[in-house]
N, CA, C and O of each residue as an XYZ file, in Angstrom:
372
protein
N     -94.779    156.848    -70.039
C     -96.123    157.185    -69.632
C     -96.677    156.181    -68.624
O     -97.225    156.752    -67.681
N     -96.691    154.839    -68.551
C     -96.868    154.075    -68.121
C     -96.099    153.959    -66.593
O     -96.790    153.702    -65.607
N     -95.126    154.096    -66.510
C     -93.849    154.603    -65.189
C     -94.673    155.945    -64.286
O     -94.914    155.847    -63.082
N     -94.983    156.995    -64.996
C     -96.179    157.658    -64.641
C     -97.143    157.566    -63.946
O     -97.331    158.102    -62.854
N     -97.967    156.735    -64.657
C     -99.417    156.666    -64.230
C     -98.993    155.688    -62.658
O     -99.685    155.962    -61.677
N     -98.041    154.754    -62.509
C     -97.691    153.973    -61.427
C     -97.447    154.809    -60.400
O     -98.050    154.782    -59.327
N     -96.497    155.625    -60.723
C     -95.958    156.443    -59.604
C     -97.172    157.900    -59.039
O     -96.876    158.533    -58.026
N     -98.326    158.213    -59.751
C     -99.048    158.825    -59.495
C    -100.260    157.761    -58.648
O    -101.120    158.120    -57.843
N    -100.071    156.861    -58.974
C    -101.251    155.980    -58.090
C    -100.565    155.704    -56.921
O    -101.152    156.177    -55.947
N     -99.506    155.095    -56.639
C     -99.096    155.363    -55.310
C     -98.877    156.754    -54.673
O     -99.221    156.695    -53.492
N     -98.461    157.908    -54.991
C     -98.525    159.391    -54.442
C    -100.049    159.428    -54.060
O    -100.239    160.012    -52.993
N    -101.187    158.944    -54.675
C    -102.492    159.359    -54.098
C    -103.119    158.529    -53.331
O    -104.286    158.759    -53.016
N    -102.335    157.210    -52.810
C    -102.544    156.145    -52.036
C    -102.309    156.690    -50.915
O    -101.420    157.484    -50.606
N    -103.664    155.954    -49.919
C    -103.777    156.531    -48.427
C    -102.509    155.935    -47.724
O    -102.312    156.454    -46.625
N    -101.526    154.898    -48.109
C    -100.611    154.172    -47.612
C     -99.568    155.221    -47.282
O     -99.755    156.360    -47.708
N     -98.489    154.950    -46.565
C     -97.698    156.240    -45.922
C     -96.802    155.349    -45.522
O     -97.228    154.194    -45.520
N     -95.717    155.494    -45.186
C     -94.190    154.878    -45.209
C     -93.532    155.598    -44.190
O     -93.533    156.779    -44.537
N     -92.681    155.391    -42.541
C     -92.283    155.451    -42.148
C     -91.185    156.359    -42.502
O     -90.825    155.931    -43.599
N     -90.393    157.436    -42.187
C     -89.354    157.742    -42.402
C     -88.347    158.120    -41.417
O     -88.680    158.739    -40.406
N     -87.159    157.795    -41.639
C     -86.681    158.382    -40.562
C     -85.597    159.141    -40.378
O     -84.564    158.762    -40.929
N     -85.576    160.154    -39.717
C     -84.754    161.375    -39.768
C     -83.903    161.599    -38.970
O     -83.366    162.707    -38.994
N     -83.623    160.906    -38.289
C     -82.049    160.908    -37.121
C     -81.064    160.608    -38.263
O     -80.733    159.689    -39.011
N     -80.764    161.957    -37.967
C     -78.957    161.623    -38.968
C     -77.787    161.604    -37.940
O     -76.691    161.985    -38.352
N     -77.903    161.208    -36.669
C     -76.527    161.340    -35.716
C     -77.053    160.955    -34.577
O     -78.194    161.277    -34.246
N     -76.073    160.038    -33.675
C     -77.029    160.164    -32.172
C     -75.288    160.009    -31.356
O     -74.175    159.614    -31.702
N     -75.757    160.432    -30.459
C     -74.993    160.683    -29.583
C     -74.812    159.337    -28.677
O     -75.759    158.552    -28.665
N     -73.532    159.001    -27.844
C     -73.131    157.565    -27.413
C     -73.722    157.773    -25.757
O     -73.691    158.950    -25.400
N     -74.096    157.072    -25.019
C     -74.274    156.909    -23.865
C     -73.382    157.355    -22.869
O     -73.921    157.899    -21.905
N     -71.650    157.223    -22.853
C     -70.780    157.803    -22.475
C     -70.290    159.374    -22.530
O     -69.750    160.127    -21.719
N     -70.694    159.481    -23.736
C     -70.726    161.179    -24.242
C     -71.682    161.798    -23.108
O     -71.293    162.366    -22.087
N     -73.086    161.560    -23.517
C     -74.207    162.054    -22.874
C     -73.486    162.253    -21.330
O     -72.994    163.335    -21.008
N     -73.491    161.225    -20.544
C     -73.039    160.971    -19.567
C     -71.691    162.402    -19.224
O     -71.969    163.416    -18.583
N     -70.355    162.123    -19.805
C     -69.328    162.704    -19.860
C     -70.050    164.445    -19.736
O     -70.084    164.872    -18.582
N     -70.480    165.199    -20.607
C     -71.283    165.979    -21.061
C     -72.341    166.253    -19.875
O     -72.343    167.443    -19.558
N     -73.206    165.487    -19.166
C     -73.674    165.794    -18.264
C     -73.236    165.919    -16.074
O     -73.815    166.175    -15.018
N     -71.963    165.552    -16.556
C     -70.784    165.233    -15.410
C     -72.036    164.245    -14.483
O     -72.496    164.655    -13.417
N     -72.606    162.431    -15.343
C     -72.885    161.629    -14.585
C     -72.285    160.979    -14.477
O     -71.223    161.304    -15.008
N     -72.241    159.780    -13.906
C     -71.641    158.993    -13.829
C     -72.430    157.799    -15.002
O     -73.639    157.614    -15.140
N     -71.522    157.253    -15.588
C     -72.182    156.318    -16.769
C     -72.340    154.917    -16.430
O     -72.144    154.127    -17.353
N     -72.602    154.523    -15.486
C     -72.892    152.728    -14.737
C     -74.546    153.223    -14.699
O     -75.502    152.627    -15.194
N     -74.546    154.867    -13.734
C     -75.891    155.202    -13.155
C     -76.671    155.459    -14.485
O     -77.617    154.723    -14.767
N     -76.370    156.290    -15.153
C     -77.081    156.972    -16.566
C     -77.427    155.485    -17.553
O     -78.046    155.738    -18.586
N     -77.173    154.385    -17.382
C     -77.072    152.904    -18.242
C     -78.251    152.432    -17.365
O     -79.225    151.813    -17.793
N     -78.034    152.815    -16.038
C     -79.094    152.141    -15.571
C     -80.580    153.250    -15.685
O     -81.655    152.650    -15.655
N     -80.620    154.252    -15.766
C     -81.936    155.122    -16.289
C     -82.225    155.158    -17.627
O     -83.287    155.575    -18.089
N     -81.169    154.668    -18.349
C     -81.658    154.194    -20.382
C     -82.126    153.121    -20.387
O     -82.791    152.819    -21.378
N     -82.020    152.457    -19.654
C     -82.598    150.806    -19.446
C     -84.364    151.428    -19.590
O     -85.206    150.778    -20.210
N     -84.661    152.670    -18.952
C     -86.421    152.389    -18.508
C     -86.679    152.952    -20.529
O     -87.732    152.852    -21.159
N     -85.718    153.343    -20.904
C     -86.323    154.172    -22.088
C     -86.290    153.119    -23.101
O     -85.595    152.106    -23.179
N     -87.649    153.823    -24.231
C     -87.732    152.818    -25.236
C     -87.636    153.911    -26.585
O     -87.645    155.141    -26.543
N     -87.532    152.911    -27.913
C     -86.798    153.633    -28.987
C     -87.842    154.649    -29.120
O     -87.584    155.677    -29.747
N     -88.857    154.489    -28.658
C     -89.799    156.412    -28.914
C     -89.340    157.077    -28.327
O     -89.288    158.257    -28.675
N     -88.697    156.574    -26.962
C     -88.075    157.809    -26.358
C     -86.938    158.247    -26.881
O     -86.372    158.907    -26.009
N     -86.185    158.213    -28.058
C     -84.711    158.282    -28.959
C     -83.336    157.618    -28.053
O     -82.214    158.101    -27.901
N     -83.938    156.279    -27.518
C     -82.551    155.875    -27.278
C     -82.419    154.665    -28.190
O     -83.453    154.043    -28.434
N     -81.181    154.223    -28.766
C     -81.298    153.616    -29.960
C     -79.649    152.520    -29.626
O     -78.583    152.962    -29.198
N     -79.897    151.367    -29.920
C     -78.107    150.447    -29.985
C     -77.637    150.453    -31.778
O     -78.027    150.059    -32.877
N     -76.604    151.154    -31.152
C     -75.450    151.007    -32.183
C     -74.569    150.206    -32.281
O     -73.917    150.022    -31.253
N     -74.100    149.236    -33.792
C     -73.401    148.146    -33.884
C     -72.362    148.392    -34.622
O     -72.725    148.578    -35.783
N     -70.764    148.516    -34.433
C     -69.745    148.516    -35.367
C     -68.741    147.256    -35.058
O     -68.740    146.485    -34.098
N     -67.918    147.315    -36.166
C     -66.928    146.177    -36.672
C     -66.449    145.408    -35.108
O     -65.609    145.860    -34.329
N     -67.294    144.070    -34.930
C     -66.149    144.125    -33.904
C     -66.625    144.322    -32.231
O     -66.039    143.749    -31.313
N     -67.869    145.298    -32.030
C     -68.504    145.526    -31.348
C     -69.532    144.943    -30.318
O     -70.585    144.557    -30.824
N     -69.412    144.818    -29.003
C     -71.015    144.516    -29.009
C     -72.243    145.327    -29.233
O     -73.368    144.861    -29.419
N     -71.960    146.428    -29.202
C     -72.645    148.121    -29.668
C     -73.052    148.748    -28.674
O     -73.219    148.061    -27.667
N     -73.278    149.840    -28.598
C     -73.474    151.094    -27.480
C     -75.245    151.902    -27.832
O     -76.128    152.089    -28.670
N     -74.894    152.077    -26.740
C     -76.452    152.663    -26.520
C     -76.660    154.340    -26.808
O     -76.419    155.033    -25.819
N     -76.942    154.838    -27.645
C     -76.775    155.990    -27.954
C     -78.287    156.472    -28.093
O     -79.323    155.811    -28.169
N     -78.020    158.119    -28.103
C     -79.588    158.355    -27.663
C     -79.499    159.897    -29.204
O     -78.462    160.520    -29.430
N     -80.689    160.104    -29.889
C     -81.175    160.977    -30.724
C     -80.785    162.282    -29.786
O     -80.466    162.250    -28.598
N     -80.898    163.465    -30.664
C     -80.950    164.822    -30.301
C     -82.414    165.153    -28.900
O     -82.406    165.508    -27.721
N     -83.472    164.788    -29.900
C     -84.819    164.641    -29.214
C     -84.664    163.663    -27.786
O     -85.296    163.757    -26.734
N     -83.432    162.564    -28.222
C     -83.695    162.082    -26.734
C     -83.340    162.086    -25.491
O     -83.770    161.577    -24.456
N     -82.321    162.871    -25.834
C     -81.224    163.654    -25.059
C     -81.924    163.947    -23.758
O     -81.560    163.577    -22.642
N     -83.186    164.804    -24.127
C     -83.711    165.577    -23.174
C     -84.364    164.360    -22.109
O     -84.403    164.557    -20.895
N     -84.804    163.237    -22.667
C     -85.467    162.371    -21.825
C     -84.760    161.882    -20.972
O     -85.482    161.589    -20.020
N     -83.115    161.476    -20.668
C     -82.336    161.164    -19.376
C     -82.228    162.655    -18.616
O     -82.024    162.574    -17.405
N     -82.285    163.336    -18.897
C     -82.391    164.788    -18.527
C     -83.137    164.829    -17.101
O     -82.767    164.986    -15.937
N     -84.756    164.546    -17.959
C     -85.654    164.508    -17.341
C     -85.591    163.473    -16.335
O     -85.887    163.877    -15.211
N     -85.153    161.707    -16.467
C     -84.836    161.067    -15.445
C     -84.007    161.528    -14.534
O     -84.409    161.836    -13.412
N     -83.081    161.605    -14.805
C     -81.516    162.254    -13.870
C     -81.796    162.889    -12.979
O     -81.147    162.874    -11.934
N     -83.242    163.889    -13.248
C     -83.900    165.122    -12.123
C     -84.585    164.734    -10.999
O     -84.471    164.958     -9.794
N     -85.707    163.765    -12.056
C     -86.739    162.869    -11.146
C     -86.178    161.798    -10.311
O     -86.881    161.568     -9.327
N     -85.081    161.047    -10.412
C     -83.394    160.324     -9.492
C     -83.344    161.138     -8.514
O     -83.833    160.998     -7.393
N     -82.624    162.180     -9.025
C     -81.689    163.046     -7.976
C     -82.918    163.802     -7.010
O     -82.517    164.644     -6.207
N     -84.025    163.591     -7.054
C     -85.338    164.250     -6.524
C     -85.920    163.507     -5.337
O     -86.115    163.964     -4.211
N     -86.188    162.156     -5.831
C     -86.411    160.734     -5.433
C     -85.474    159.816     -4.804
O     -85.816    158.698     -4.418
N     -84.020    160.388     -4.675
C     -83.260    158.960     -3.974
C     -83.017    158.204     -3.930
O     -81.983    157.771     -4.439
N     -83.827    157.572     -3.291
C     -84.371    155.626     -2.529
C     -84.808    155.269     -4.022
O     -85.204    154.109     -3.904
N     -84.944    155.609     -5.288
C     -85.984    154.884     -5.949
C     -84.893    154.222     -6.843
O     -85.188    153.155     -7.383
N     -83.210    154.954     -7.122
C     -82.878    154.179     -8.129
C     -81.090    154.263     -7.431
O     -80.530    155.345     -7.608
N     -80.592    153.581     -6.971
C     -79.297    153.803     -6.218
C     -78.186    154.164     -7.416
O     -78.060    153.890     -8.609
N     -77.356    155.038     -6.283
C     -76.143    155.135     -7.658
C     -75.129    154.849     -7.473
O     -74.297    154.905     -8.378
């Protein structure tokens, strides 16, 4: 009863907890490969993005880790790559 009453006072607490729901992200090279860019140029347009925009570093055994981007963020080099290839002079490739 007591385990209870705890866990019902936090459920009605205005406090709220982060969660997060990326279960997979895709590698910087993929994206790249997948979008027939070139991946020196596409490294240098993830550089402007930040983790709201879903690009995220990944660390394994051994690694220095890779830059991989969410489902959601996919679309945001998308959107650079256009505004690049639009613009020119603004980001060399």
């Amino acid at each position: 009863m007591e385990l209870d009453a705890g866990i019902n006072t936090l459920r009605s607490s205005s406090m709220s907890t982060h969660v997060n729901k990326v279960h997979h992200v895709t590698t910087l090279t993929k994206v790249a490969e997948d979008l027939g860019e070139d991946e020196d140029w596409l490294w240098d347009i993830a550089n402007e993005m930040e983790i709201e925009d879903g690009v995220n570093w990944v660390y394994g055994v051994g690694e220095d880790g890779v830059k991989a981007f969410t489902d959601l963020g996919i679309e945001n080099p998308i959107e650079l790559i256009r505004f690049y290839k639009e613009n020119i002079g603004l980001l060399k490739r």
